[in-house]
N, C-alpha and C positions, 0 to 999 in steps of 0.2 A: 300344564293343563291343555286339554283339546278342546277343542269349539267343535260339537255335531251341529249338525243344519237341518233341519227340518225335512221329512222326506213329502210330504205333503201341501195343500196350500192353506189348511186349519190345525188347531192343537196349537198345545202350549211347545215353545222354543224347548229342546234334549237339555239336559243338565250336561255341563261340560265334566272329563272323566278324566282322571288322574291315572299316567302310565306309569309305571315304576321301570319299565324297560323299556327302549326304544332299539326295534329291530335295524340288527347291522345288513340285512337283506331288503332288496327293495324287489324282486321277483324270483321265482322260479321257475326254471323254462325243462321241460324235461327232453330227452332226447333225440327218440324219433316219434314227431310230434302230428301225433294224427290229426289230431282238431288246433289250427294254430287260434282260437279264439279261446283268448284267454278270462280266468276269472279274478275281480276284482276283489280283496281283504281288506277291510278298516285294520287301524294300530289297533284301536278297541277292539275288534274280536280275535287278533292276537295275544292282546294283552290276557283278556278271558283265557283263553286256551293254554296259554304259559300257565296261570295260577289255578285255576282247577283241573288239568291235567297232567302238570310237570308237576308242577307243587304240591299238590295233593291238597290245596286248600276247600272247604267248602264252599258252597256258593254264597251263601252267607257272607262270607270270612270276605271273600274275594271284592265284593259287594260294597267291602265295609273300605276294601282298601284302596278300591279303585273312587270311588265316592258316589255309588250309584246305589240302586235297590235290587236284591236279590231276582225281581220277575227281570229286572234288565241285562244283570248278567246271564239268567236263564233262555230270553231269546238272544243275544250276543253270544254266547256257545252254540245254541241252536244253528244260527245262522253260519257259526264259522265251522263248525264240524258237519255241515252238509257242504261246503263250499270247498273244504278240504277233502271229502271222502269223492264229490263228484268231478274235482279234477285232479285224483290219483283214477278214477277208474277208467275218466275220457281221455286221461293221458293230454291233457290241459296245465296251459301255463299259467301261473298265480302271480299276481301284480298286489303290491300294495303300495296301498294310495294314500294320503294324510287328507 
């Protein structure tokens, strides 16, 4: 289980989210590196990305197994496939962070 933290100073505490895989990578740095400011990925929105895009799971599905609700996995993919298409295009390195 992962503990999220609050991004704000109001709202109720994130429900904590069940990984089934924990990445063997902790960056990646591409190699001629235009921008060295790099972008930061939760295991959560890896997790997301492994199960409805490798897996082919629904968001639904994915939702169900992570232990969250389908709008959360819906912006956790949002956030991680713009975080990932904008540093393949800035040619930016990817940090993930626990």
């Amino acid at each position: 289980m992962m503990r999220r933290f609050r991004r704000g100073p109001r709202g109720r505490l994130p429900k904590p989210i069940r990984i089934g895989v924990t990445p063997n990578i902790r960056r990646f740095i591409p190699i001629p590196q235009l921008n060295p400011t790099p972008i930061y990925i939760e295991p959560a929105e890896i997790e997301v990305l492994r199960l409805v895009d490798l897996e082919g799971l629904t968001q639904e599905a994915a939702g169900e197994r992570m232990g969250i609700s389908r709008g959360t996995v819906w912006r956790l993919l949002q956030s991680a496939r713009k975080k990932m298409i904008q540093a393949i295009i800035e040619c930016r390195p990817i940090f993930v962070f626990p």
